[in-house]
VONU-987631 format. One record per residue (C-alpha): chain; z, x, y. Coordinates in nm, 3 decimals, padded with zeros to 5 digits. Each point is the difference from the previous one (the first is absolute). Layout:
BEGIN
{A, {Z, X, Y}}
...
end
This chain:
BEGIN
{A, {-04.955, -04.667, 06.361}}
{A, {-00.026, -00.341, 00.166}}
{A, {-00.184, 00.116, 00.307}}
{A, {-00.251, 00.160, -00.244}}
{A, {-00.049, -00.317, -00.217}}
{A, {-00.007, -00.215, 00.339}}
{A, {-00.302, 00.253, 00.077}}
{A, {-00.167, -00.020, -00.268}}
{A, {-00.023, -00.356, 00.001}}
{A, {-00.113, -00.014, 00.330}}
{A, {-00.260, 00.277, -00.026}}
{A, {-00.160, -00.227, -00.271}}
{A, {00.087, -00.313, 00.223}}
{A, {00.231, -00.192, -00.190}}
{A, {00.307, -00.140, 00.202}}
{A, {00.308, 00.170, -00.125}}
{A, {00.188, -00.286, -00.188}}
{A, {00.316, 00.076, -00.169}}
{A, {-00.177, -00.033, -00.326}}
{A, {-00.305, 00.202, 00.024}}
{A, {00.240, 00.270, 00.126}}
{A, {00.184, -00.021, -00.327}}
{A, {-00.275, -00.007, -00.252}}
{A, {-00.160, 00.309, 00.205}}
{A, {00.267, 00.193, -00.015}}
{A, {00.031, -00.086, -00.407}}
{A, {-00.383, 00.102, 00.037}}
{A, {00.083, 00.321, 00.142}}
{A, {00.248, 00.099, -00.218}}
{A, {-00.195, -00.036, -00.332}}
{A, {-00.127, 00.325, -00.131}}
{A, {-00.282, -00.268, -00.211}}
{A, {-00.174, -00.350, 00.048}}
{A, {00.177, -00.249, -00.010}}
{A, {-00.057, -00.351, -00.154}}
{A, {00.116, -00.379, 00.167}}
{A, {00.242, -00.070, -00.273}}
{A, {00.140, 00.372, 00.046}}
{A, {00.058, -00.063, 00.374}}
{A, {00.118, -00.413, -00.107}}
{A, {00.310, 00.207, -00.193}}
{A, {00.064, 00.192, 00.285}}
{A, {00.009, -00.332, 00.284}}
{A, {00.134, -00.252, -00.302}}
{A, {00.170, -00.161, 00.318}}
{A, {-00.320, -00.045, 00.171}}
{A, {-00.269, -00.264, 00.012}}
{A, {-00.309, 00.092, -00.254}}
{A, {-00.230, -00.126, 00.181}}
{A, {00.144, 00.178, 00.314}}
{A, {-00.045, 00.314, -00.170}}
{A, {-00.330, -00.088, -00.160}}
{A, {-00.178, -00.059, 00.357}}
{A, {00.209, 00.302, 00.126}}
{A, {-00.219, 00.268, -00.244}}
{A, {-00.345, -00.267, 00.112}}
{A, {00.041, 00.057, 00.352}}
{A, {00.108, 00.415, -00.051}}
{A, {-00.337, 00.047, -00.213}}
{A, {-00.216, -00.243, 00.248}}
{A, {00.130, 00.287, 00.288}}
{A, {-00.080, 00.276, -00.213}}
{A, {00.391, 00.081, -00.071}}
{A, {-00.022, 00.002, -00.335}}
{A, {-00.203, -00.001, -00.279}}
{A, {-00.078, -00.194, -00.302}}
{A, {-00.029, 00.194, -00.343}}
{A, {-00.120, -00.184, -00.336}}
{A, {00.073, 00.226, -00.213}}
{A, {-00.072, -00.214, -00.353}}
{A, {00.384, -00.003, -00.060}}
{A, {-00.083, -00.423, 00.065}}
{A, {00.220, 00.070, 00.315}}
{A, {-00.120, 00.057, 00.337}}
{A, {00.170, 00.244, 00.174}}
{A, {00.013, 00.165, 00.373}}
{A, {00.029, 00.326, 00.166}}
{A, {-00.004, 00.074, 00.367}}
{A, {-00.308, 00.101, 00.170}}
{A, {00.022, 00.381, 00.161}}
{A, {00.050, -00.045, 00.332}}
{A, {-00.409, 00.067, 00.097}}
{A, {-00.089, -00.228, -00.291}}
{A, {-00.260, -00.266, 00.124}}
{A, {-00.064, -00.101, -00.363}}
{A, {-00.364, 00.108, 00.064}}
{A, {-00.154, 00.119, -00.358}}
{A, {00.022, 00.352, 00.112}}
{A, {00.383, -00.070, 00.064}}
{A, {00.042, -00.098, -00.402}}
{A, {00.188, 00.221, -00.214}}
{A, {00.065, 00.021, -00.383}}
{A, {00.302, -00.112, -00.153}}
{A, {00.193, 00.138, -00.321}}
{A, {00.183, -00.276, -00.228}}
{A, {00.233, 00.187, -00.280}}
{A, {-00.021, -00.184, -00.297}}
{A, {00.392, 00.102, -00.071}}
{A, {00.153, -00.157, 00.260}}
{A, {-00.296, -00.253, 00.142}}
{A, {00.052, 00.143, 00.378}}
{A, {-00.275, 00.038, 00.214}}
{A, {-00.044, 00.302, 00.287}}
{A, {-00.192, 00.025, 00.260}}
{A, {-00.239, 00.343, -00.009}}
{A, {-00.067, 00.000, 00.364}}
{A, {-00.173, 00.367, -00.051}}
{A, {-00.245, -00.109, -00.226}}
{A, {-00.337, -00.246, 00.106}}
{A, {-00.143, -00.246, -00.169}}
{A, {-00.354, 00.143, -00.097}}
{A, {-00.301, -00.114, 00.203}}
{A, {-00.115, -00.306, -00.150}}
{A, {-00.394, -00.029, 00.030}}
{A, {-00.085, -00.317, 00.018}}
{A, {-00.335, -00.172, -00.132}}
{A, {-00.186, -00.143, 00.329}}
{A, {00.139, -00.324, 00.105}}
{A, {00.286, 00.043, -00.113}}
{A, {00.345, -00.001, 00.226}}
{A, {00.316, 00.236, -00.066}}
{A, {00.290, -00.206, 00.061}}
{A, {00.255, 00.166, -00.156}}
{A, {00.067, 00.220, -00.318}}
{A, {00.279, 00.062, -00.234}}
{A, {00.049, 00.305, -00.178}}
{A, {00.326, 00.097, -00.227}}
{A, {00.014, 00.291, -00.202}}
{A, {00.260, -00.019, -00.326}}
{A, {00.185, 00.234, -00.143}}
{A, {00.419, 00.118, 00.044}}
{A, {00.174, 00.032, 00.289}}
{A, {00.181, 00.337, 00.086}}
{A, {00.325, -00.187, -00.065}}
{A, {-00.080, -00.130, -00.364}}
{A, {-00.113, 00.372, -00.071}}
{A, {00.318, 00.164, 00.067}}
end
């Protein structure tokens, strides 16, 4: 698993640091996004702010992504591994009002967004609400 977060890291082009391998690894083991105090309870040993500019420099490489999904939270998934955060990359995202968790629905596009003239798509942020598969059970 190492060698694959070590890649990963370096495909994007962020040096391997014994943190960033951590928090991917917590990254890639989450099934949903993810917020900063989530991860904070997960590294309580580590340095905030060390964490903080870990998940800045993973989204300024395109590792992750950032997700507001109105919870008043900001939370982050990882980027597919073609992801280029280009608005044709952009996918919707599902927050269940049960348990407040946020998933990724990498199969499904954000809708073309036509634009009055002039006007510059920088990025766009869709979340569909409703209950999770696991709070319907």
């Amino acid at each position: 698993m190492k060698n694959e977060i070590d890649k990963k890291l370096t495909d994007k082009n962020i040096k391997p640091t014994a943190m960033r391998q951590l928090v991917l690894k917590v990254l890639t083991e989450q099934k949903t996004a993810t917020s900063l105090p989530e991860l904070e309870l997960e590294f309580e040993k580590a340095d905030k702010v060390t964490l903080y500019r870990t998940l800045k420099t993973f989204e300024e490489n395109k590792l992750i992504h950032k997700i507001e999904d109105g919870t008043g939270s900001v939370k982050y998934a990882l980027c597919q591994d073609t992801c280029e955060c280009h608005p044709q990359d952009l996918h919707v995202h599902f927050l269940c009002d049960k348990c407040k968790k946020t998933y990724c629905l990498n199969d499904i596009p954000v809708p073309t967004i036509n634009l009055p003239i002039d006007f510059s798509l920088e990025s766009v942020n869709m979340v569909v609400k409703g209950v999770c598969f696991n709070c319907k059970k």
